[in-house]
PDB file as gemmi writes it, atoms N, CA and C in Angstrom:
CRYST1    1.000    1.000    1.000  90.00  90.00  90.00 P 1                      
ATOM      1  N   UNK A   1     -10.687  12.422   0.099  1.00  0.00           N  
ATOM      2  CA  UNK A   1      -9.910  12.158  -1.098  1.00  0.00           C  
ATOM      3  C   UNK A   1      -8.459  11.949  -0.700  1.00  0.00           C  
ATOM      4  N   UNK A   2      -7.619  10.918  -1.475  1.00  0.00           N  
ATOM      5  CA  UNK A   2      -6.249  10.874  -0.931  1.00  0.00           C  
ATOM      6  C   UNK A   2      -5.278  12.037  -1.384  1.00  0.00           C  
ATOM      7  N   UNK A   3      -4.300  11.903  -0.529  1.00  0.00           N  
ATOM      8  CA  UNK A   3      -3.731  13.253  -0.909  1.00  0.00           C  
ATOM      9  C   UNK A   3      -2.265  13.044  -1.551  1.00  0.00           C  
ATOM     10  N   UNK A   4      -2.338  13.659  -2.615  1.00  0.00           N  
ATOM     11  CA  UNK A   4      -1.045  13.525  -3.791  1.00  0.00           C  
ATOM     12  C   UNK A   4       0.206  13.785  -3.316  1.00  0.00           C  
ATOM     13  N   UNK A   5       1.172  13.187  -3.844  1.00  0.00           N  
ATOM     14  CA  UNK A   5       2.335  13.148  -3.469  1.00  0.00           C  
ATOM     15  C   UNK A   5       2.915  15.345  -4.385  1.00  0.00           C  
ATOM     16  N   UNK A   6       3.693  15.542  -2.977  1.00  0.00           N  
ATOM     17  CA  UNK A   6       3.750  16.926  -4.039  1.00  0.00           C  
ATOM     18  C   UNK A   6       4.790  17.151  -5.144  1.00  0.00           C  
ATOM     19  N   UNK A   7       5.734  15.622  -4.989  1.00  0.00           N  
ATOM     20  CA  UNK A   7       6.997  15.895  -6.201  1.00  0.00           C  
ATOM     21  C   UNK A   7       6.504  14.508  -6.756  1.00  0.00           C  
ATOM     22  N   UNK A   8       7.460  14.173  -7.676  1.00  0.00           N  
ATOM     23  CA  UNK A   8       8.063  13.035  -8.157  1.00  0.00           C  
ATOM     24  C   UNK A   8       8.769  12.562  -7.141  1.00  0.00           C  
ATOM     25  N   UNK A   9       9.833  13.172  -6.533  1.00  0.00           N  
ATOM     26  CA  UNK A   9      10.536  12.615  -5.444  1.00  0.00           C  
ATOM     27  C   UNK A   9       9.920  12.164  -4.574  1.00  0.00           C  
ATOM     28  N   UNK A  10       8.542  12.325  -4.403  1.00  0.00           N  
ATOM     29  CA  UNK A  10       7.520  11.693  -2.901  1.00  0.00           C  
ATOM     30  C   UNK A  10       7.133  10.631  -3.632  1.00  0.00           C  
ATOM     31  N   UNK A  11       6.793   9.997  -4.242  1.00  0.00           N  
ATOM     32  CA  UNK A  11       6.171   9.108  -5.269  1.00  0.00           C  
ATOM     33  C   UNK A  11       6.611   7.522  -4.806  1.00  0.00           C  
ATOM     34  N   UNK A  12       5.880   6.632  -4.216  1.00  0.00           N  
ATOM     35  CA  UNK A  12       6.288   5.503  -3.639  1.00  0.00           C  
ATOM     36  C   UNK A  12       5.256   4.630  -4.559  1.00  0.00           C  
ATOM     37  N   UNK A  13       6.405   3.713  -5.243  1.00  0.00           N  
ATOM     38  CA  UNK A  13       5.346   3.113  -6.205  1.00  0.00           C  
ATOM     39  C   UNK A  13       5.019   1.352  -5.777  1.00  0.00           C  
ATOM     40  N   UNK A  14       3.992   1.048  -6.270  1.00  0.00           N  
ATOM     41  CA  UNK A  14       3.721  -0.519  -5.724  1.00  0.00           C  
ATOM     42  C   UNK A  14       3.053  -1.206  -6.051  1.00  0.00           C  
ATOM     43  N   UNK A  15       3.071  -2.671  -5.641  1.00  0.00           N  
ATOM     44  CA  UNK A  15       2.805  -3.732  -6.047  1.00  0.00           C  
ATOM     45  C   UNK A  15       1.305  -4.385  -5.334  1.00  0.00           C  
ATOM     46  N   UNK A  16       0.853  -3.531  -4.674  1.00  0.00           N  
ATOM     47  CA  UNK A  16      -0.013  -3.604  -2.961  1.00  0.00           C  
ATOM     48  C   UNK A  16      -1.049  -4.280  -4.074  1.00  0.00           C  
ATOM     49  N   UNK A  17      -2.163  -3.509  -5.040  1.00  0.00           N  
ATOM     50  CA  UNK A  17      -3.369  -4.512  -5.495  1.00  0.00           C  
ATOM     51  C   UNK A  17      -2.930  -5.923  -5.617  1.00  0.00           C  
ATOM     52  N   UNK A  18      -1.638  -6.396  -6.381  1.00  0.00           N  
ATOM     53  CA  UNK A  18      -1.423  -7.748  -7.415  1.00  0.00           C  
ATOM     54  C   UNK A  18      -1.169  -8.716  -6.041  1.00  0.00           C  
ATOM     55  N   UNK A  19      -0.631  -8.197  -5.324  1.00  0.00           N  
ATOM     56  CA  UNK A  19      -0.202  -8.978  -3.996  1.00  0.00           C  
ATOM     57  C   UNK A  19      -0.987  -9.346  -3.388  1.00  0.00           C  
ATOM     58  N   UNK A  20      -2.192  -8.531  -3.308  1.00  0.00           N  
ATOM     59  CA  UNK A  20      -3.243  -8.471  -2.240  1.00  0.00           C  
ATOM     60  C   UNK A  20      -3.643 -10.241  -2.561  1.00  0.00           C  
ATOM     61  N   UNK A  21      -4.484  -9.476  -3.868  1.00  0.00           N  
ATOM     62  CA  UNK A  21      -5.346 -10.450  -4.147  1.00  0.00           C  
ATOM     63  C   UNK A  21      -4.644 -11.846  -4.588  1.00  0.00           C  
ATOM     64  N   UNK A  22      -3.508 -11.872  -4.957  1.00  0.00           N  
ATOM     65  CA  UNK A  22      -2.803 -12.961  -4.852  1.00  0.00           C  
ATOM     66  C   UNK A  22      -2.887 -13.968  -3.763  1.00  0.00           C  
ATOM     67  N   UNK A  23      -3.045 -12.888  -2.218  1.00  0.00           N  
ATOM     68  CA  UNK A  23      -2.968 -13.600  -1.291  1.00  0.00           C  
ATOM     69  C   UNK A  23      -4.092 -13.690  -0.478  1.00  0.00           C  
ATOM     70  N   UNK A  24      -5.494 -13.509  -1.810  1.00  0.00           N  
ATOM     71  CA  UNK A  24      -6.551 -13.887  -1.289  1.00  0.00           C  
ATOM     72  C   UNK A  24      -7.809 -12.575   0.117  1.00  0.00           C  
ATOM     73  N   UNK A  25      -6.704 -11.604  -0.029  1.00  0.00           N  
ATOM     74  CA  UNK A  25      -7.429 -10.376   0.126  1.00  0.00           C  
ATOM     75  C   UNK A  25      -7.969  -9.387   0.064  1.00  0.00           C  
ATOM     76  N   UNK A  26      -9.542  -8.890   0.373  1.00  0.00           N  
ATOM     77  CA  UNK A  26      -9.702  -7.789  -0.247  1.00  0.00           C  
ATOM     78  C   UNK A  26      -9.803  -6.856   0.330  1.00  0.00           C  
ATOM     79  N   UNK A  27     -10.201  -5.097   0.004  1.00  0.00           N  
ATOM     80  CA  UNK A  27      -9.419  -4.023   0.714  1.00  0.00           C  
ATOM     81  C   UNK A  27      -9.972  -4.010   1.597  1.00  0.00           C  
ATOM     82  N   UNK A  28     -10.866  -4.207   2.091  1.00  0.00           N  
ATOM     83  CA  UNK A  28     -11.819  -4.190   3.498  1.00  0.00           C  
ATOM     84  C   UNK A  28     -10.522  -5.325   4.147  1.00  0.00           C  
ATOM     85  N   UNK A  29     -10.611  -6.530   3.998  1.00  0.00           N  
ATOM     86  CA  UNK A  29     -10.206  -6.985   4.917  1.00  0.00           C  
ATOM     87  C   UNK A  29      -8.501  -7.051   5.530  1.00  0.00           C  
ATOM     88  N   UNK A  30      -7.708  -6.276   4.432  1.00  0.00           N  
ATOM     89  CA  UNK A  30      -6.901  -5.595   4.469  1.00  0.00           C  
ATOM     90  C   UNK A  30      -6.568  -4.891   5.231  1.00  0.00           C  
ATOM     91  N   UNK A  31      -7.468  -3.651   4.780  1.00  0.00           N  
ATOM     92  CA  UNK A  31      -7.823  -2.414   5.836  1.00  0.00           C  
ATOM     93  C   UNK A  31      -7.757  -2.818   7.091  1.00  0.00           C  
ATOM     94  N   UNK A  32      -9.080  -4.025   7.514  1.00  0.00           N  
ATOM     95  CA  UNK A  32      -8.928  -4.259   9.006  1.00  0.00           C  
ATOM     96  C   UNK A  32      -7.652  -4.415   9.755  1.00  0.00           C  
ATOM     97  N   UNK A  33      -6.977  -5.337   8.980  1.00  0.00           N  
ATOM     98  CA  UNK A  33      -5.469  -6.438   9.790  1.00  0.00           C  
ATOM     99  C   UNK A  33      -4.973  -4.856   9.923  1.00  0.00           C  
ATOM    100  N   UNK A  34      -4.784  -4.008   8.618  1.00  0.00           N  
ATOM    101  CA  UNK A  34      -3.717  -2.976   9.429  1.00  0.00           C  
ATOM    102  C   UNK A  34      -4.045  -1.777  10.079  1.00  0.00           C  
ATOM    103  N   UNK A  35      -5.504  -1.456  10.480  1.00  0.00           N  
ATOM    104  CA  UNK A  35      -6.426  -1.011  11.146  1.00  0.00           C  
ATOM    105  C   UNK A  35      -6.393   0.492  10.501  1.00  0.00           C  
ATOM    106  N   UNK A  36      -6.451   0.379   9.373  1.00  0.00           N  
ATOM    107  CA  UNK A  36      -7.020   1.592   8.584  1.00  0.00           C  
ATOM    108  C   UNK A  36      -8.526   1.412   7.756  1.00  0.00           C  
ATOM    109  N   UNK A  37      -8.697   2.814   7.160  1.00  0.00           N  
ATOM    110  CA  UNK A  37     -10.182   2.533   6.156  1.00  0.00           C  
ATOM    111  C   UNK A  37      -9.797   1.837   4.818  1.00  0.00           C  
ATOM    112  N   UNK A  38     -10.400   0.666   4.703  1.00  0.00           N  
ATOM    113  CA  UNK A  38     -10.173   0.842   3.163  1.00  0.00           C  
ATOM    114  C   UNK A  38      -9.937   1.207   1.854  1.00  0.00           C  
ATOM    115  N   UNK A  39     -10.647   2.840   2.074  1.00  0.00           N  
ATOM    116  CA  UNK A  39     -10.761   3.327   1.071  1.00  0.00           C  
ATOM    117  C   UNK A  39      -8.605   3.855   0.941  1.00  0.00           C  
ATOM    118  N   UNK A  40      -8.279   3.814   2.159  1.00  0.00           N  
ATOM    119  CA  UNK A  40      -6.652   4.191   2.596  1.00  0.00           C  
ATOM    120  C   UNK A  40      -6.110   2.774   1.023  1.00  0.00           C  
ATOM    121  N   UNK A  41      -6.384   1.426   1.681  1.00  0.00           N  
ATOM    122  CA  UNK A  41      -5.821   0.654   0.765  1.00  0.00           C  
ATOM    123  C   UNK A  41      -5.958   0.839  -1.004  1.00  0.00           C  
ATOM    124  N   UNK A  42      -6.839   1.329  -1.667  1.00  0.00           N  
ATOM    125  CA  UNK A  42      -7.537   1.851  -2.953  1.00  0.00           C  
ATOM    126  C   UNK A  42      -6.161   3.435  -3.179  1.00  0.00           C  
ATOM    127  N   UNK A  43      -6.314   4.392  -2.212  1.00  0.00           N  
ATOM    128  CA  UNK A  43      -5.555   4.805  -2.827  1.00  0.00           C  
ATOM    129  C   UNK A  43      -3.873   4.821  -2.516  1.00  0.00           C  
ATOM    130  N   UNK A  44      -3.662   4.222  -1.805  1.00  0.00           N  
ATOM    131  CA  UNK A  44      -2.347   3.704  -2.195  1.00  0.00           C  
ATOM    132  C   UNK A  44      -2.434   2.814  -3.077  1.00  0.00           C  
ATOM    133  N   UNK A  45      -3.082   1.850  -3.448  1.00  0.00           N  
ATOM    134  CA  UNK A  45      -2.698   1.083  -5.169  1.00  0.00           C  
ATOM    135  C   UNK A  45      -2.524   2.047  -5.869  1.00  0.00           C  
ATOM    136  N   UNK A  46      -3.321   2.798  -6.029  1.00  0.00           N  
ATOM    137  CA  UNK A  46      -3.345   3.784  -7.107  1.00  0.00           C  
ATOM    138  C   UNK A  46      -2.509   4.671  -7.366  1.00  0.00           C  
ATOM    139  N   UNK A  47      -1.527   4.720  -6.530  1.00  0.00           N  
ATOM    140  CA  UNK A  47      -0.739   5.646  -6.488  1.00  0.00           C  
ATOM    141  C   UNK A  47      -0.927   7.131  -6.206  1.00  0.00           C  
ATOM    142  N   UNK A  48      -2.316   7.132  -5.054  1.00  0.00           N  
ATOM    143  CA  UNK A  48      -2.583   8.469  -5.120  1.00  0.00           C  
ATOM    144  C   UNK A  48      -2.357   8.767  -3.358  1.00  0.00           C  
ATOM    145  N   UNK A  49      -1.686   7.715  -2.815  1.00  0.00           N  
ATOM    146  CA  UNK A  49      -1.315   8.071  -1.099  1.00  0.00           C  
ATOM    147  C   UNK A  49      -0.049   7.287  -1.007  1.00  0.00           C  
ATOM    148  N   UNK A  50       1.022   8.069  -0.102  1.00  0.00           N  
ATOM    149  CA  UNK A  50       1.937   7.110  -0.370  1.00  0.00           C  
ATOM    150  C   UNK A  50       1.821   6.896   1.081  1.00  0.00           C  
ATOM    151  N   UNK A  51       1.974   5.497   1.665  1.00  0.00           N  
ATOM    152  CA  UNK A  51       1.927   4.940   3.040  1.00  0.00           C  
ATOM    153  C   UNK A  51       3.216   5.900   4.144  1.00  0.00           C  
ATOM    154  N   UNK A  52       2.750   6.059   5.539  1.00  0.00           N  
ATOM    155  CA  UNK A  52       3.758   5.999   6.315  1.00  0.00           C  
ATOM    156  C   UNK A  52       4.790   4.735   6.349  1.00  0.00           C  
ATOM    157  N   UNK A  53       5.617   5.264   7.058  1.00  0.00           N  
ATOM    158  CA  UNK A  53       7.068   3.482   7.348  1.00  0.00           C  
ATOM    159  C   UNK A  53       5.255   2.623   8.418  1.00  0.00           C  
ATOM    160  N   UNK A  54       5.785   3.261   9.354  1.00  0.00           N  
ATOM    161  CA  UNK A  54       4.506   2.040  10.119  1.00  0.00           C  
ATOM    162  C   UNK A  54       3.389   1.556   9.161  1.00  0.00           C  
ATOM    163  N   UNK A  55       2.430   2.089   8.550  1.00  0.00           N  
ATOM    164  CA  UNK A  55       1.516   1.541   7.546  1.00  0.00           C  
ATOM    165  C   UNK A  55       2.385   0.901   6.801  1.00  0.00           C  
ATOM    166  N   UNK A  56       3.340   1.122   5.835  1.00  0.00           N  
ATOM    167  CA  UNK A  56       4.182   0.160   4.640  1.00  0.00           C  
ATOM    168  C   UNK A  56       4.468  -1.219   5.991  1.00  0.00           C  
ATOM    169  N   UNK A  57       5.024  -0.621   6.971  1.00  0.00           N  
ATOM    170  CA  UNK A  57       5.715  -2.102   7.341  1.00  0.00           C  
ATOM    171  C   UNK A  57       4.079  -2.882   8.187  1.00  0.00           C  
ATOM    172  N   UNK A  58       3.348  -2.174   8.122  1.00  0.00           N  
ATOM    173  CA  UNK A  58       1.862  -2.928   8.878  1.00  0.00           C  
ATOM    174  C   UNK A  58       1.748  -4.464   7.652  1.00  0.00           C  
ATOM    175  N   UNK A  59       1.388  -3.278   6.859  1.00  0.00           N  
ATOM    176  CA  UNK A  59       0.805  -3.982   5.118  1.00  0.00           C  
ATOM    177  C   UNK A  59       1.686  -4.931   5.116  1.00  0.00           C  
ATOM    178  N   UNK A  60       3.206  -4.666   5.096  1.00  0.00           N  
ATOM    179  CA  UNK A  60       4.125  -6.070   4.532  1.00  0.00           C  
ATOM    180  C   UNK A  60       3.696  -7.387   5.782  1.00  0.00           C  
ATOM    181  N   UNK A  61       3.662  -6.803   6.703  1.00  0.00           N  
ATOM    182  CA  UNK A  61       3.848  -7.986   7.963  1.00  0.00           C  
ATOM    183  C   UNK A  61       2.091  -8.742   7.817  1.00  0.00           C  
ATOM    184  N   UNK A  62       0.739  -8.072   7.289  1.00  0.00           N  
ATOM    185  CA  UNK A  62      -0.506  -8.910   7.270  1.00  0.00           C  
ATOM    186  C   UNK A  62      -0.345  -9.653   6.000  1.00  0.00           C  
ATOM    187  N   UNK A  63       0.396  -8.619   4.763  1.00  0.00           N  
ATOM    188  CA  UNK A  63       0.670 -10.207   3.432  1.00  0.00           C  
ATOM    189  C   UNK A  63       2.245 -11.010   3.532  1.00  0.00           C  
ATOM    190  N   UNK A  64       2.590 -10.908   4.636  1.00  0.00           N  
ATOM    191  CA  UNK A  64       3.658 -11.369   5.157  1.00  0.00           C  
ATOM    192  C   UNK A  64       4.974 -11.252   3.619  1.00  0.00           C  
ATOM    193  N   UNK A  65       5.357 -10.397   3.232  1.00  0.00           N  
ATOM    194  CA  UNK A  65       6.302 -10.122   2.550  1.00  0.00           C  
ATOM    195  C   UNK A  65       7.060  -9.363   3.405  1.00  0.00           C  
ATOM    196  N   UNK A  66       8.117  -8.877   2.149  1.00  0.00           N  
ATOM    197  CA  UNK A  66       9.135  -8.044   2.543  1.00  0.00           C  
ATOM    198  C   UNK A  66       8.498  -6.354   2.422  1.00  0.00           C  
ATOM    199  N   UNK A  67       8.960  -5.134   3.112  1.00  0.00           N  
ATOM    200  CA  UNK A  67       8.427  -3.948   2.814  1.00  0.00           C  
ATOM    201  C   UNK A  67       8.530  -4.126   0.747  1.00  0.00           C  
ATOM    202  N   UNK A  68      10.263  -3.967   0.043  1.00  0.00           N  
ATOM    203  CA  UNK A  68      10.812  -3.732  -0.544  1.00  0.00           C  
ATOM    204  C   UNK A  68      10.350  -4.614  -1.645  1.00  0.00           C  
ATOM    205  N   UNK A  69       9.127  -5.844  -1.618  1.00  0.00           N  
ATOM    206  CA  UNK A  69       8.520  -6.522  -2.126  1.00  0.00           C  
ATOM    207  C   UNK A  69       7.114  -5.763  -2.711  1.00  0.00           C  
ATOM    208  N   UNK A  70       6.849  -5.019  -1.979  1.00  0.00           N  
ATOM    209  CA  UNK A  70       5.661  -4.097  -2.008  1.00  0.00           C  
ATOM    210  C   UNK A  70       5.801  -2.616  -2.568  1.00  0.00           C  
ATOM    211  N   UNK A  71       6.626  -2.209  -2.588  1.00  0.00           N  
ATOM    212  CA  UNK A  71       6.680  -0.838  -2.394  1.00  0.00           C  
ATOM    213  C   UNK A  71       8.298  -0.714  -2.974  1.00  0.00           C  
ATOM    214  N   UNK A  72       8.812   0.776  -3.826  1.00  0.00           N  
ATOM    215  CA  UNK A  72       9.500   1.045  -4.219  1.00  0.00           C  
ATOM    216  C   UNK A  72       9.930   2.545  -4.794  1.00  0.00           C  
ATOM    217  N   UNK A  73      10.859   2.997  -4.682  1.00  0.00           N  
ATOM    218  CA  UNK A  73      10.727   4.030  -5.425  1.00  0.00           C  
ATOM    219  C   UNK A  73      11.030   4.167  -6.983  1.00  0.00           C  
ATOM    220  N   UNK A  74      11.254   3.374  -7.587  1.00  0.00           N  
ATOM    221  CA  UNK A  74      11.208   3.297  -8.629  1.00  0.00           C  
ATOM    222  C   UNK A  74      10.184   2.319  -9.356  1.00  0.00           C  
ATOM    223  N   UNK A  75       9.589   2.793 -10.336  1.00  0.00           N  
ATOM    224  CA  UNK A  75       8.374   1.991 -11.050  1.00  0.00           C  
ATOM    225  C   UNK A  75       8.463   0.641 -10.923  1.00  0.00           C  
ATOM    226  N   UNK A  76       7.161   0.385 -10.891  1.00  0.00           N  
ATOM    227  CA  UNK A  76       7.469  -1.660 -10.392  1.00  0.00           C  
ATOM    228  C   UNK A  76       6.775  -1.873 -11.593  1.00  0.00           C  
TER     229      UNK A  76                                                      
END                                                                             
């Protein structure tokens, strides 16, 4: 199960599903490019894992965005 952020202040919010599939990917194949499990990509959409810097900047560099395109601390 993913593991919850323990404040509000941990809370990294994002854009990761709308992007994905925008750009024609799904969480499996996601998962692969940034060599995690899928089920990793599911709950970060959800807001229930918030990525390391290396995972956030993995993810931006396979849908080739910006980190700050993806991810935020304030509600997107």
């Amino acid at each position: 199960m993913g593991r919850k952020p323990k404040s509000d202040e941990e809370l990294v919010f994002n854009r990761l599903e709308a992007i994905r599939t925008k750009a024609g990917f799904t969480r499996q194949q996601l998962a692969d490019a940034v060599d995690v499990h899928y089920q990793t990509i599911g709950y970060i959409e959800r807001n229930e894992y918030s990525p390391s810097l290396v995972l956030a900047l993995r993810i931006a560099k396979a849908l080739n965005k910006k980190v700050e395109q993806i991810f935020s601390l304030e509600e997107i």
